[in-house]
PyMOL Python script that loads the backbone (N, CA, C, O; Angstrom):
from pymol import cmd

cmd.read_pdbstr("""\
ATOM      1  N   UNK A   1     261.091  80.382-161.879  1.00  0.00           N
ATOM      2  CA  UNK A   1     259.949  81.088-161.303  1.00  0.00           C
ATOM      3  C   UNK A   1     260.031  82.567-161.673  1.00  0.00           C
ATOM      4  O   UNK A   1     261.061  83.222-161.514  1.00  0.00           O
ATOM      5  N   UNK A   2     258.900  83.061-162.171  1.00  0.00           N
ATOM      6  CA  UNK A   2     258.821  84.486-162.516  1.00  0.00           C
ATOM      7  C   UNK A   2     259.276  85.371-161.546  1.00  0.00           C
ATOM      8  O   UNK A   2     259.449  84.784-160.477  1.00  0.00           O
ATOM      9  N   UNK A   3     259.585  86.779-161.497  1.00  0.00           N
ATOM     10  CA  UNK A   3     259.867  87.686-160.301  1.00  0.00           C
ATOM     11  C   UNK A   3     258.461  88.156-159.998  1.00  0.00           C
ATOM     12  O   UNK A   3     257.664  88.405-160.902  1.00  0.00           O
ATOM     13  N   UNK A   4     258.150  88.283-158.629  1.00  0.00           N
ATOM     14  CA  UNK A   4     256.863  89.100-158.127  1.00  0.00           C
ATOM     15  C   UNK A   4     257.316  90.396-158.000  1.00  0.00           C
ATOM     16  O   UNK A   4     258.279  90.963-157.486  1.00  0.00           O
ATOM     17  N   UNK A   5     255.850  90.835-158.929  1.00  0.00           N
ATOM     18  CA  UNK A   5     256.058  92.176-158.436  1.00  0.00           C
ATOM     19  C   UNK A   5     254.467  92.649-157.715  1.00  0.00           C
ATOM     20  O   UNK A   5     253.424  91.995-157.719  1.00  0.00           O
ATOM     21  N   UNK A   6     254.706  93.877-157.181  1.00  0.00           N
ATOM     22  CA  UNK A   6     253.342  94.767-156.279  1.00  0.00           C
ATOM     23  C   UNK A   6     253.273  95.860-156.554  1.00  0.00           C
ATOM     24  O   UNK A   6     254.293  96.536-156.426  1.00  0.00           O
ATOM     25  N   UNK A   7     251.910  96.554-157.101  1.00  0.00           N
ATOM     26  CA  UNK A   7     251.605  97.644-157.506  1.00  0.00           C
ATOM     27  C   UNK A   7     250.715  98.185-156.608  1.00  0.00           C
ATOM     28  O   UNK A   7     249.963  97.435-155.986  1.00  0.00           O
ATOM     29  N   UNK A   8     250.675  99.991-156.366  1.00  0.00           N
ATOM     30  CA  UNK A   8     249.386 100.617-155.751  1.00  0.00           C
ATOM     31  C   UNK A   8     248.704 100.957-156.948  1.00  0.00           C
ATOM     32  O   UNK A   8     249.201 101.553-157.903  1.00  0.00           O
ATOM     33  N   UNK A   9     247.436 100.510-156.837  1.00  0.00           N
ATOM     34  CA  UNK A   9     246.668 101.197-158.081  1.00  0.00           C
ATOM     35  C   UNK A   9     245.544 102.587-158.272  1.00  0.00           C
ATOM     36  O   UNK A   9     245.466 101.509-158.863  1.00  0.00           O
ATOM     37  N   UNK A  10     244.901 103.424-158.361  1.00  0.00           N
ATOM     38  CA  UNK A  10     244.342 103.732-158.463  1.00  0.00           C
ATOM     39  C   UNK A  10     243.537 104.492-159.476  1.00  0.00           C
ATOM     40  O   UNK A  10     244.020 105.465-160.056  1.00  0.00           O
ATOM     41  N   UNK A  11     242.418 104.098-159.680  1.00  0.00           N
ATOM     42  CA  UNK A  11     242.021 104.388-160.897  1.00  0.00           C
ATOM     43  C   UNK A  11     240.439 105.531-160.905  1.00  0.00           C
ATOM     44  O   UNK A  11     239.661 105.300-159.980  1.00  0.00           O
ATOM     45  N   UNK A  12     240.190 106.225-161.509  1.00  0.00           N
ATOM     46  CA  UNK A  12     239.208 107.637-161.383  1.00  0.00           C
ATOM     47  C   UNK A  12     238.179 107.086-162.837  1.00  0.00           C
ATOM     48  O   UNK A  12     238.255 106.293-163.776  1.00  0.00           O
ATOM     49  N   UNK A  13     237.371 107.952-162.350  1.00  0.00           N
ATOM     50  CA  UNK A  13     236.365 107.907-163.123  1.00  0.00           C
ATOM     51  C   UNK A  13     234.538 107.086-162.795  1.00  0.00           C
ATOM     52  O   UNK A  13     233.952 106.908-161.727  1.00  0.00           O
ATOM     53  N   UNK A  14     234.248 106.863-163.780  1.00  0.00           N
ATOM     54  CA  UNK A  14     233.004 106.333-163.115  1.00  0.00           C
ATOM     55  C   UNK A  14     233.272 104.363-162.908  1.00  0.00           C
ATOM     56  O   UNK A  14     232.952 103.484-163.708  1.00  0.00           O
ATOM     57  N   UNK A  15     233.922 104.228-161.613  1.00  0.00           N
ATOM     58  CA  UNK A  15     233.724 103.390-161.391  1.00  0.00           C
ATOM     59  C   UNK A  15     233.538 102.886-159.612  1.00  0.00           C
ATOM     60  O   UNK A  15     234.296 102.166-158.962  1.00  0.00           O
ATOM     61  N   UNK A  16     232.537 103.414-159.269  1.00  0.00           N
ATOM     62  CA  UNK A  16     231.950 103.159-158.069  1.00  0.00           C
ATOM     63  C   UNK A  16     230.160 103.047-158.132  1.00  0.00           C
ATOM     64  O   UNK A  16     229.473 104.055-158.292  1.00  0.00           O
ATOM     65  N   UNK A  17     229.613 101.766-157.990  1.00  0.00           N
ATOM     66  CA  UNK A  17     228.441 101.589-158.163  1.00  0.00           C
ATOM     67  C   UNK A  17     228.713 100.947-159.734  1.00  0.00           C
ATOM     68  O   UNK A  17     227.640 101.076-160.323  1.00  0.00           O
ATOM     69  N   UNK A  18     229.367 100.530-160.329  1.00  0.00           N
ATOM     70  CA  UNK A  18     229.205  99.745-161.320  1.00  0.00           C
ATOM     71  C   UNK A  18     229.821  98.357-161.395  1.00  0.00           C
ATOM     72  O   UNK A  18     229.927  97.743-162.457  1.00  0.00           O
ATOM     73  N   UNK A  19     230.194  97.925-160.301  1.00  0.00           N
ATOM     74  CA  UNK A  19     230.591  96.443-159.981  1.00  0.00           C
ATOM     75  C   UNK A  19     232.114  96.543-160.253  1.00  0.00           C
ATOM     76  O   UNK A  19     232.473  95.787-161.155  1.00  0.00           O
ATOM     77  N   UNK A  20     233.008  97.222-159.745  1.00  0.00           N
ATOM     78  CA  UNK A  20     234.171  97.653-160.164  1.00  0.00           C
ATOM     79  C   UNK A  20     235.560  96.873-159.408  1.00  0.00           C
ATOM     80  O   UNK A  20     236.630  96.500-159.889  1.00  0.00           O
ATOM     81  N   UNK A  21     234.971  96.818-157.927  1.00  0.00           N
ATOM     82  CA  UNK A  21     235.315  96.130-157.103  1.00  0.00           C
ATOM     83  C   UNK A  21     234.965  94.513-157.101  1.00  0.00           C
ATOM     84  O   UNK A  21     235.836  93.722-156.737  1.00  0.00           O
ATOM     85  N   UNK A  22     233.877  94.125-157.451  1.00  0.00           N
ATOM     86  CA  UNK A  22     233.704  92.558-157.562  1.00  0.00           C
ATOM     87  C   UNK A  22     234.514  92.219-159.071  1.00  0.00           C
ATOM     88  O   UNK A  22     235.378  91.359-159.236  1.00  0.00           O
ATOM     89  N   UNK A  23     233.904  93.260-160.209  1.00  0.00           N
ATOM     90  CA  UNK A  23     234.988  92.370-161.500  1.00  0.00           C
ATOM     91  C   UNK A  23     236.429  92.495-161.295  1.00  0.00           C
ATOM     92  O   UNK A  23     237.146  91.721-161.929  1.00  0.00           O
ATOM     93  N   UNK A  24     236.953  93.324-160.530  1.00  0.00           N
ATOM     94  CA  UNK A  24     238.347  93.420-160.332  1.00  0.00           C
ATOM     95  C   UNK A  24     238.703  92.006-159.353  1.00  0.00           C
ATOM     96  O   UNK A  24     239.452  91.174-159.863  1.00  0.00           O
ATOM     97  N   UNK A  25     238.384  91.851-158.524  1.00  0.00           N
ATOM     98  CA  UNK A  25     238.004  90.569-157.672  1.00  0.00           C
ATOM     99  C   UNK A  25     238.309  89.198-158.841  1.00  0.00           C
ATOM    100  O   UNK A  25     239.300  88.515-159.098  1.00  0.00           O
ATOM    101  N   UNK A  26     237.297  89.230-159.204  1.00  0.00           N
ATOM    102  CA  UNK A  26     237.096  87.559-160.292  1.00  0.00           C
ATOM    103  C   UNK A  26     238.240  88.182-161.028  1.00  0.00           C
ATOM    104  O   UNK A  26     239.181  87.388-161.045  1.00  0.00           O
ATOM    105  N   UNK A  27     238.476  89.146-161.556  1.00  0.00           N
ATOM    106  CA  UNK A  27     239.654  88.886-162.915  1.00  0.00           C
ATOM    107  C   UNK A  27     240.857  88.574-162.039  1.00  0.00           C
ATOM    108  O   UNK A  27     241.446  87.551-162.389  1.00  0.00           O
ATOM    109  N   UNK A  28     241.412  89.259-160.892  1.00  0.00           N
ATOM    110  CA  UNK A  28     242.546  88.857-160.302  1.00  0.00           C
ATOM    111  C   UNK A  28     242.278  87.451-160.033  1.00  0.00           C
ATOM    112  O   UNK A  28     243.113  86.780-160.640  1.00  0.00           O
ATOM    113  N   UNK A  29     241.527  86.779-159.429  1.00  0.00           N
ATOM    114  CA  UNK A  29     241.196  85.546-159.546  1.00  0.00           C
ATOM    115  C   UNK A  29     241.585  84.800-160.329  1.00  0.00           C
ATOM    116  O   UNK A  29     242.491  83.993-160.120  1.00  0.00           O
ATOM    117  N   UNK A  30     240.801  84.973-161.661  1.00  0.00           N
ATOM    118  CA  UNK A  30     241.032  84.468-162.991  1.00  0.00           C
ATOM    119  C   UNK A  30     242.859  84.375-163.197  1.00  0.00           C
ATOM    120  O   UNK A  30     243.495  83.331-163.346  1.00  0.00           O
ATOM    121  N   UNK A  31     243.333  85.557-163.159  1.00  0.00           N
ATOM    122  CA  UNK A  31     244.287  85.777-163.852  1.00  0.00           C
ATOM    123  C   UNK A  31     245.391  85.000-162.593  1.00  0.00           C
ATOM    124  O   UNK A  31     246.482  84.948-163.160  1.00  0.00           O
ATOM    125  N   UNK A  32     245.503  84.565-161.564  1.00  0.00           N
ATOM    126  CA  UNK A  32     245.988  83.997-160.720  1.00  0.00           C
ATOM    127  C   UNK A  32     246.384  85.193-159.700  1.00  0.00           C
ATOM    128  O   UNK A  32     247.166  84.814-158.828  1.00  0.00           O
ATOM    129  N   UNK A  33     245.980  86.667-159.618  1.00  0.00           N
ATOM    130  CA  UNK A  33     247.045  87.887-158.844  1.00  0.00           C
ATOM    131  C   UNK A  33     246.738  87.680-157.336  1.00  0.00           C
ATOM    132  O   UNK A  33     245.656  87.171-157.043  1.00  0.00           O
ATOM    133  N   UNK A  34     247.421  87.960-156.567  1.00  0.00           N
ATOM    134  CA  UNK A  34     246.867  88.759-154.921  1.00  0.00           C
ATOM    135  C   UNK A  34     246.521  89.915-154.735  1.00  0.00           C
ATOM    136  O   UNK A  34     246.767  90.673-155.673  1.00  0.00           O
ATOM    137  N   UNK A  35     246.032  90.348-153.860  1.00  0.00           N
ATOM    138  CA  UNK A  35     245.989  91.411-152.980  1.00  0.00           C
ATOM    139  C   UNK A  35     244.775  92.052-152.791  1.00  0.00           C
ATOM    140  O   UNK A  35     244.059  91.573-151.911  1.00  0.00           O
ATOM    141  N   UNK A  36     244.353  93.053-153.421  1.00  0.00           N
ATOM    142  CA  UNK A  36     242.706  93.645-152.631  1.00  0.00           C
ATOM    143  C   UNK A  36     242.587  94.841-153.297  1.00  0.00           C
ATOM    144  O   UNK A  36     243.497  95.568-153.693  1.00  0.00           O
ATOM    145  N   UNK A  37     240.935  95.053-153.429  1.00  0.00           N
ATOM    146  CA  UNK A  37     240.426  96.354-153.859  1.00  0.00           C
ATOM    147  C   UNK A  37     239.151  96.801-152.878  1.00  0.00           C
ATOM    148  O   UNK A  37     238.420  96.114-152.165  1.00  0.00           O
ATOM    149  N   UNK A  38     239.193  98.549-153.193  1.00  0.00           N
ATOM    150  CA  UNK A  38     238.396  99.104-151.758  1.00  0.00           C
ATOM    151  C   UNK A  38     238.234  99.900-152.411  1.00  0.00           C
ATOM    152  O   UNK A  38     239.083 100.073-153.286  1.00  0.00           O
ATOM    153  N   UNK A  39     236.667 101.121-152.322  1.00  0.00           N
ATOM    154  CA  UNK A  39     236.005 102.354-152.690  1.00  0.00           C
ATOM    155  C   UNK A  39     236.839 102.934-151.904  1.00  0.00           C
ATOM    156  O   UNK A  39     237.151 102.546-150.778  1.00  0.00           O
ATOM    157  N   UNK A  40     237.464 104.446-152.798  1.00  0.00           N
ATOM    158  CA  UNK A  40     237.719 105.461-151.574  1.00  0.00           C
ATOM    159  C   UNK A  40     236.994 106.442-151.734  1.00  0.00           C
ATOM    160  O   UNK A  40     236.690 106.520-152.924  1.00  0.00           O
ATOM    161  N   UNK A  41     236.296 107.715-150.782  1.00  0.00           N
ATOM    162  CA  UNK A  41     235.671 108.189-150.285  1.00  0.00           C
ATOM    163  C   UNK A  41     235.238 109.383-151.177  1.00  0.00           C
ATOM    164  O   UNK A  41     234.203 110.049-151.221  1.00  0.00           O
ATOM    165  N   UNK A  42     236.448 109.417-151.900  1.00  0.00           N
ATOM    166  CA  UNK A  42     236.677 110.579-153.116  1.00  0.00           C
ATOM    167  C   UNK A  42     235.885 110.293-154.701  1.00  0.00           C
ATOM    168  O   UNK A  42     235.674 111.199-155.508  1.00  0.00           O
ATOM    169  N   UNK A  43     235.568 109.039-154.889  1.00  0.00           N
ATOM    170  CA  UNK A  43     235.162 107.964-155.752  1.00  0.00           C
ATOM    171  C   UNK A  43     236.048 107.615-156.683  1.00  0.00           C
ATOM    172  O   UNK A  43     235.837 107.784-157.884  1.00  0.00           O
ATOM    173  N   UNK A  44     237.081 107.115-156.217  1.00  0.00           N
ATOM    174  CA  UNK A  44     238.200 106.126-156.689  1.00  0.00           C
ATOM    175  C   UNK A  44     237.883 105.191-156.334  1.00  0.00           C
ATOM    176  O   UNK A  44     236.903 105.097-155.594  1.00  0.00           O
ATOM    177  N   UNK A  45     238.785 103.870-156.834  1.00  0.00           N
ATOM    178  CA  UNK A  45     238.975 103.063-156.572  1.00  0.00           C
ATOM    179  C   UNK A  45     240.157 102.698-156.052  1.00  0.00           C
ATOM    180  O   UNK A  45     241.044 103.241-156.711  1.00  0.00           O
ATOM    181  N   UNK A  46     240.786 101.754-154.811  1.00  0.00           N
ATOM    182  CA  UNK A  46     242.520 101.825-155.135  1.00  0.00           C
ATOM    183  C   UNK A  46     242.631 100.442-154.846  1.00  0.00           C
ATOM    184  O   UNK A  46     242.044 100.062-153.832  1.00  0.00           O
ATOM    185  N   UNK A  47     243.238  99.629-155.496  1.00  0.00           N
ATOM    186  CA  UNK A  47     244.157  97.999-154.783  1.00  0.00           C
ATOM    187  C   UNK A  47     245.068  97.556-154.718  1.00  0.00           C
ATOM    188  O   UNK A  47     245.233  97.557-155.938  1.00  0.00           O
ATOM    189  N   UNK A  48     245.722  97.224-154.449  1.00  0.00           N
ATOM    190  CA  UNK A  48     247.326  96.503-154.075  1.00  0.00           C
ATOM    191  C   UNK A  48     246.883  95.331-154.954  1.00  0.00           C
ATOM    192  O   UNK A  48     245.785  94.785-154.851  1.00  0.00           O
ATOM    193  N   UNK A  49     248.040  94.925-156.013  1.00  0.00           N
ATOM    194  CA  UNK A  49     248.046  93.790-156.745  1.00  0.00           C
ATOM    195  C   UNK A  49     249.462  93.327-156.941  1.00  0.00           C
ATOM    196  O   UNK A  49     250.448  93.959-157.320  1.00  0.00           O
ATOM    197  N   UNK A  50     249.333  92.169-156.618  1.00  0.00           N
ATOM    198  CA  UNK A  50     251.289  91.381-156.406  1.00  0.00           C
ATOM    199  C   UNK A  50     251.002  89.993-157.362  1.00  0.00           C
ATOM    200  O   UNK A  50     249.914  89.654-157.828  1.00  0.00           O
ATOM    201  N   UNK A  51     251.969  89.478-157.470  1.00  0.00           N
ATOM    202  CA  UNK A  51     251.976  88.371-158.239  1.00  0.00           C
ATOM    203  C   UNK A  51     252.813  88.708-159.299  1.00  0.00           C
ATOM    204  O   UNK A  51     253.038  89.885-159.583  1.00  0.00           O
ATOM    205  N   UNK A  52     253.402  87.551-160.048  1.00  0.00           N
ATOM    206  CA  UNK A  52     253.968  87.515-161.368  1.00  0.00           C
ATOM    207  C   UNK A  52     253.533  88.440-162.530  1.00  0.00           C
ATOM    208  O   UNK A  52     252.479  88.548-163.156  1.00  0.00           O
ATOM    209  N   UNK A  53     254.844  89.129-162.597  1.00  0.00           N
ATOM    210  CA  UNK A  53     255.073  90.083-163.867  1.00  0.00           C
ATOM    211  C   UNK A  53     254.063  90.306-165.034  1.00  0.00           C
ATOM    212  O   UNK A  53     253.460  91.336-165.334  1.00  0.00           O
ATOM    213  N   UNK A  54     254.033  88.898-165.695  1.00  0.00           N
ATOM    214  CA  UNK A  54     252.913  89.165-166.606  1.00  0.00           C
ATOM    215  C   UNK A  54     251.496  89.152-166.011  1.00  0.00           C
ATOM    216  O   UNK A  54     250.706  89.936-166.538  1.00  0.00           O
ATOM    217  N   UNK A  55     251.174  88.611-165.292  1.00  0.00           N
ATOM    218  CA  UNK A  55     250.003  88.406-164.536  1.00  0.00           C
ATOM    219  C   UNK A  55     249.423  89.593-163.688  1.00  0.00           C
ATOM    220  O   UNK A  55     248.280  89.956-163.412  1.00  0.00           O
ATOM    221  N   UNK A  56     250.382  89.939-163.460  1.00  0.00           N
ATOM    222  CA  UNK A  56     250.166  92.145-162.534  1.00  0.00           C
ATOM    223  C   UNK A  56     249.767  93.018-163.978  1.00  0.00           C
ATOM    224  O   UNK A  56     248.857  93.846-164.038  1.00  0.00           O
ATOM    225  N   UNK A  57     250.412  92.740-164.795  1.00  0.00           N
ATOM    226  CA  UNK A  57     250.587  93.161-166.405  1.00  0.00           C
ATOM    227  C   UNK A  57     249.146  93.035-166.867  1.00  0.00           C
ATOM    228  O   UNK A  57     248.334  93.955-166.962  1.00  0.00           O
ATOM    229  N   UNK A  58     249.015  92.132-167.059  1.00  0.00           N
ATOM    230  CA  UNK A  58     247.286  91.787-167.396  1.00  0.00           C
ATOM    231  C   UNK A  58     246.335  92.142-166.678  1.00  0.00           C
ATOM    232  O   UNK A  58     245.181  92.316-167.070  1.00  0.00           O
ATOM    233  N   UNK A  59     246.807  92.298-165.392  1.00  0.00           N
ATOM    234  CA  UNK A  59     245.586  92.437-164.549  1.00  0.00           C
ATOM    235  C   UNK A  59     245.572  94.333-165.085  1.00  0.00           C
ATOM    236  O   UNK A  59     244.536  94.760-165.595  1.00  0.00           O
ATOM    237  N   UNK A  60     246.527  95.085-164.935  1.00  0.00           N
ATOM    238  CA  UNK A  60     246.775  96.499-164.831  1.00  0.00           C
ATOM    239  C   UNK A  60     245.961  96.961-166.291  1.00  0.00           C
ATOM    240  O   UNK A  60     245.525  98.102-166.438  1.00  0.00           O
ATOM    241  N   UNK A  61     245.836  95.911-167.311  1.00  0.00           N
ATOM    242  CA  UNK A  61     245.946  96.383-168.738  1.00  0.00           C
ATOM    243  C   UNK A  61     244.172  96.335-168.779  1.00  0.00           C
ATOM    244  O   UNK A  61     243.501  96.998-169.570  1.00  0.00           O
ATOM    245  N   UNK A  62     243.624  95.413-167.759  1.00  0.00           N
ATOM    246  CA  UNK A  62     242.388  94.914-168.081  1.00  0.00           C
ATOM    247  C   UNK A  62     241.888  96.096-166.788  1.00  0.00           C
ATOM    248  O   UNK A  62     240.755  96.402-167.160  1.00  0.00           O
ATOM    249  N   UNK A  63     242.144  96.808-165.617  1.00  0.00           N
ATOM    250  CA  UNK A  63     241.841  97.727-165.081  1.00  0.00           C
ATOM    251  C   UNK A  63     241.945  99.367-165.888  1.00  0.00           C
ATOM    252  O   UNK A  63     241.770 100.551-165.602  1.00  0.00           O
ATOM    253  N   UNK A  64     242.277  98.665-166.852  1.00  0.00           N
ATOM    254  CA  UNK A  64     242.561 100.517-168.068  1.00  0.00           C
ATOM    255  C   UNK A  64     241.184 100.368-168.270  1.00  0.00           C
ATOM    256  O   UNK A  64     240.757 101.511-168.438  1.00  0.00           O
ATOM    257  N   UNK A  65     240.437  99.719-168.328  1.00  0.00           N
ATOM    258  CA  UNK A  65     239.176 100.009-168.941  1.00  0.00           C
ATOM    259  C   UNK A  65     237.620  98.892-167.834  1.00  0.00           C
ATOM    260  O   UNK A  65     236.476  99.344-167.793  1.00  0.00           O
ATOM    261  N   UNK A  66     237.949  97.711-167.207  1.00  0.00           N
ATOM    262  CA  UNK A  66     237.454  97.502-166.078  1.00  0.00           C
ATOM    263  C   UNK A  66     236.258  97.070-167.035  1.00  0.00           C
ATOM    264  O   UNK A  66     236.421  97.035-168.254  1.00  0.00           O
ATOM    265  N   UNK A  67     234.742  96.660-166.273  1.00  0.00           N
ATOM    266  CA  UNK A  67     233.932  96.156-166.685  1.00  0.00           C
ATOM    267  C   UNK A  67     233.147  97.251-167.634  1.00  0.00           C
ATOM    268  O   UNK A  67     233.344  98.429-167.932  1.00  0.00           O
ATOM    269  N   UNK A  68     232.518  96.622-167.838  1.00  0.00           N
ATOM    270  CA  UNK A  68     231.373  97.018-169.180  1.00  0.00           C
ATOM    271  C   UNK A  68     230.448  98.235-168.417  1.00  0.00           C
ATOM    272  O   UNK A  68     229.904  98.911-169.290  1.00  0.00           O
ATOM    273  N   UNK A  69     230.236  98.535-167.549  1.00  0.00           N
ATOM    274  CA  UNK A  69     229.534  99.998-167.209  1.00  0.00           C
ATOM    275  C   UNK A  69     230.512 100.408-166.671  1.00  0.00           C
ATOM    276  O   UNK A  69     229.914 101.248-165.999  1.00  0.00           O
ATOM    277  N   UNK A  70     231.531 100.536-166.386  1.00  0.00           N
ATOM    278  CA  UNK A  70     232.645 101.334-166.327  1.00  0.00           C
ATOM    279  C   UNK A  70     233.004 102.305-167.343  1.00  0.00           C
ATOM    280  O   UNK A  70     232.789 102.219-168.552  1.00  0.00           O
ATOM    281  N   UNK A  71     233.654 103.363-166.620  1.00  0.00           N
ATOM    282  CA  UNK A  71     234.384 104.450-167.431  1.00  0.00           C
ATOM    283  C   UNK A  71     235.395 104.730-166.728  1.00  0.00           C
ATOM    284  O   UNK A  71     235.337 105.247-165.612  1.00  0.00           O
ATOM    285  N   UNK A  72     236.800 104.292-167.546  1.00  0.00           N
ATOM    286  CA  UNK A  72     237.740 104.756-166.684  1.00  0.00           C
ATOM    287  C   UNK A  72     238.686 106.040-167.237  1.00  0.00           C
ATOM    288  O   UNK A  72     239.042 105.972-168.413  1.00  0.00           O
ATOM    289  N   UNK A  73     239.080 107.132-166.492  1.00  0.00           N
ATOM    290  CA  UNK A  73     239.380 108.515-167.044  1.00  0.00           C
ATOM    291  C   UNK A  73     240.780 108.048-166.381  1.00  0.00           C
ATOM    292  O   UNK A  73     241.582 108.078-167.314  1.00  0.00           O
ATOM    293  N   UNK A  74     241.313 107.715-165.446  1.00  0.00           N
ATOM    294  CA  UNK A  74     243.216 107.523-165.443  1.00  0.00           C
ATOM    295  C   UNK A  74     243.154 106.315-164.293  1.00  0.00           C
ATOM    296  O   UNK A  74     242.356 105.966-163.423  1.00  0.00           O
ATOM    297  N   UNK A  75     244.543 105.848-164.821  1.00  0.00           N
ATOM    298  CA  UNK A  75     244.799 104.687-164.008  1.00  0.00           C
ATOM    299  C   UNK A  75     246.427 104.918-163.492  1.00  0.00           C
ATOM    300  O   UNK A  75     247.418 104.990-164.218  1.00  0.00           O
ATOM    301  N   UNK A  76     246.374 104.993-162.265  1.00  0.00           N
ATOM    302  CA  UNK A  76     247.792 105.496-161.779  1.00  0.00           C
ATOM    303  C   UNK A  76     248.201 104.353-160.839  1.00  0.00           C
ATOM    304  O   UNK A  76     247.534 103.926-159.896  1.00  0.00           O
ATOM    305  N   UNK A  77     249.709 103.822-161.352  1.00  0.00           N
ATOM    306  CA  UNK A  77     249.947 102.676-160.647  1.00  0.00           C
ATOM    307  C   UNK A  77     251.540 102.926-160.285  1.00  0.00           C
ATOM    308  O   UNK A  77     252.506 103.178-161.005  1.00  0.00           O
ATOM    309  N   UNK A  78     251.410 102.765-158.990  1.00  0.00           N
ATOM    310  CA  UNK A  78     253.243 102.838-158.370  1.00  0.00           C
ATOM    311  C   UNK A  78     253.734 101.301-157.845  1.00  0.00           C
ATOM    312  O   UNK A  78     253.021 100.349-157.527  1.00  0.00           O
ATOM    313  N   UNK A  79     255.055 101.395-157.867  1.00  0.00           N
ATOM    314  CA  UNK A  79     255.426 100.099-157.315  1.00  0.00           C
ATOM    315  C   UNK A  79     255.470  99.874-156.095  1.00  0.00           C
ATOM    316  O   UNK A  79     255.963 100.843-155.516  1.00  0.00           O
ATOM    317  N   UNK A  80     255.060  98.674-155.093  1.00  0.00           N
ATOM    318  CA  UNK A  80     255.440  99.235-153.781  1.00  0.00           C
ATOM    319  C   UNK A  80     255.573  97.910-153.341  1.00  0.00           C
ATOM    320  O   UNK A  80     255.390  96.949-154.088  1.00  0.00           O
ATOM    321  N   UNK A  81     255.979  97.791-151.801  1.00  0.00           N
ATOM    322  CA  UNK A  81     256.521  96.501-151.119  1.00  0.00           C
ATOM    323  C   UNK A  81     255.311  95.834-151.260  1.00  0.00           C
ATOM    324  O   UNK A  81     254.173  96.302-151.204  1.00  0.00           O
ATOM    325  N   UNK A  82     255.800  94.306-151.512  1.00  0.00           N
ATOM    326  CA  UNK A  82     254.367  93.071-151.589  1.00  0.00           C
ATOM    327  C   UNK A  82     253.985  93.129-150.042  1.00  0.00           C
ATOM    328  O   UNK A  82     254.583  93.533-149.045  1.00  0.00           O
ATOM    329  N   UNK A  83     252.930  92.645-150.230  1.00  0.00           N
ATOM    330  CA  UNK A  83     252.104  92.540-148.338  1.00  0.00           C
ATOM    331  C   UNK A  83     252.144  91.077-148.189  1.00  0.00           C
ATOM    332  O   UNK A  83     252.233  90.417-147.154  1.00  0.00           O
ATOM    333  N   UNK A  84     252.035  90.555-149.845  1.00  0.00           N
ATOM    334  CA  UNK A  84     252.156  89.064-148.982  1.00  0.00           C
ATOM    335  C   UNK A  84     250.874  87.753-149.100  1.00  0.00           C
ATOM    336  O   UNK A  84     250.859  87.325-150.254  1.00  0.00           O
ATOM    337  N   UNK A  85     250.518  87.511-148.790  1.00  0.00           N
ATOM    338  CA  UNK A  85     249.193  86.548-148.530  1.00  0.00           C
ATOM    339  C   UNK A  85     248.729  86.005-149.943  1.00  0.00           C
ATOM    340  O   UNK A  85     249.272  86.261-151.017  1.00  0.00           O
ATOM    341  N   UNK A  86     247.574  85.174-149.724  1.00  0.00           N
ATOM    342  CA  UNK A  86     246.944  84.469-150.630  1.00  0.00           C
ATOM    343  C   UNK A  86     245.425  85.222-150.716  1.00  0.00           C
ATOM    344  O   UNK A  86     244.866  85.876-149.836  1.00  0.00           O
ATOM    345  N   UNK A  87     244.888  84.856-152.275  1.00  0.00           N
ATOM    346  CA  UNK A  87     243.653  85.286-152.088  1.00  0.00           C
ATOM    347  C   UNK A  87     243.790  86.596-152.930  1.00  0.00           C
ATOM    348  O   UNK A  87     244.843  87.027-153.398  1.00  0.00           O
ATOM    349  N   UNK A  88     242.225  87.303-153.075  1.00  0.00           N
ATOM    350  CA  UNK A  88     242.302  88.759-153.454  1.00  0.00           C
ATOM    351  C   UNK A  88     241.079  88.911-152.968  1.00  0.00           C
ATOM    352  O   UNK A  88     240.170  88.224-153.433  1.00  0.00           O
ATOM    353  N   UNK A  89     240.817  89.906-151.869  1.00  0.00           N
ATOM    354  CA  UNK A  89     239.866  90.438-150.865  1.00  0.00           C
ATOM    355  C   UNK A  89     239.474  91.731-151.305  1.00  0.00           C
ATOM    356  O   UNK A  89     240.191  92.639-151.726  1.00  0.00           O
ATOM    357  N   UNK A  90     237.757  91.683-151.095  1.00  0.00           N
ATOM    358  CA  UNK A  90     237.147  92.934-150.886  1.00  0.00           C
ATOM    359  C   UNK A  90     237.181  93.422-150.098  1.00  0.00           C
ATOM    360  O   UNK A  90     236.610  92.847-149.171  1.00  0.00           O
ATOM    361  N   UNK A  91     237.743  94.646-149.781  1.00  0.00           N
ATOM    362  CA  UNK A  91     238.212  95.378-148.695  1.00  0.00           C
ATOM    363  C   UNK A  91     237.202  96.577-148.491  1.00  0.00           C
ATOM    364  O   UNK A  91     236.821  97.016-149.576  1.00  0.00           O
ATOM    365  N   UNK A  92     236.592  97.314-147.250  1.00  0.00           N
ATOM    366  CA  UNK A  92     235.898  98.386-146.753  1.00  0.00           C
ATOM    367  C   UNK A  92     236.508  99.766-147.576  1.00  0.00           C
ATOM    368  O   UNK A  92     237.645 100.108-147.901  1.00  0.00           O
ATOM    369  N   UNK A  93     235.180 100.358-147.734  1.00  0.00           N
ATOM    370  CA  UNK A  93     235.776 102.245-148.090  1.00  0.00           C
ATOM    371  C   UNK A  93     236.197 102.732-147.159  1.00  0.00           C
ATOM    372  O   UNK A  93     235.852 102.777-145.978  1.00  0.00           O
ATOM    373  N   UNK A  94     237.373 103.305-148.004  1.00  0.00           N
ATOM    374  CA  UNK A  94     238.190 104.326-146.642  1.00  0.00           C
ATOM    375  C   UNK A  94     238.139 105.753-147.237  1.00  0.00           C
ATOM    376  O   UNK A  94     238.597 106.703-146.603  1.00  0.00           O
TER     377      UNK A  94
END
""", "prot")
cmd.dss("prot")
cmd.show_as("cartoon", "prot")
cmd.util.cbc("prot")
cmd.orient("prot")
C-alpha cells in the first residue's frame, strides 16, 4: 500500500468565479484524492488534499494550472496532518 500523504494548498490568481472549486472537486474524484476545497475571502482558493503519493502528485500538478478559464499566478502547498474521511467536499468561503 502506498504512503498517504496531506497537503495545504493554496493557490492565487484568477480563480474564483471560474469553476475552480467544482473542477478541483471532479479531478480529486477522478484521480481517487480526499479532502476539500473553499473560496477565501482574499480570492484564493485553499484545500486540504490526502491520499496516495502519486495521486496528491497529480492532483497538485493539475491545480498548477486548474480549468480552462483559469489563471493560475502561484500555487503554495505545505505538508500537514491528514484529517481523515472519505469523499472530497465543497466547503463554504471563509
Amino acid at each position: 500500500m502506498a504512503a498517504r500523504v496531506a497537503f495545504r494548498v493554496f493557490v492565487s490568481g484568477t480563480v474564483q468565479g471560474v469553476a475552480f472549486r467544482w473542477s478541483t472537486q471532479q479531478k480529486a474524484i477522478e484521480l481517487g484524492a480526499q479532502g476539500w476545497v473553499r473560496n477565501l475571502r482574499d480570492g484564493r482558493v485553499e484545500a486540504q488534499i490526502e491520499g496516495p503519493r502519486e495521486v496528491v502528485d497529480a492532483l497538485l500538478a493539475w491545480l498548477e494550472h486548474g480549468p480552462s478559464a483559469a489563471r493560475v499566478d502561484a500555487l503554495q502547498h505545505d505538508a500537514v496532518a491528514a484529517e481523515g474521511g472519505n469523499g472530497f467536499e465543497l466547503r463554504a468561503t471563509v
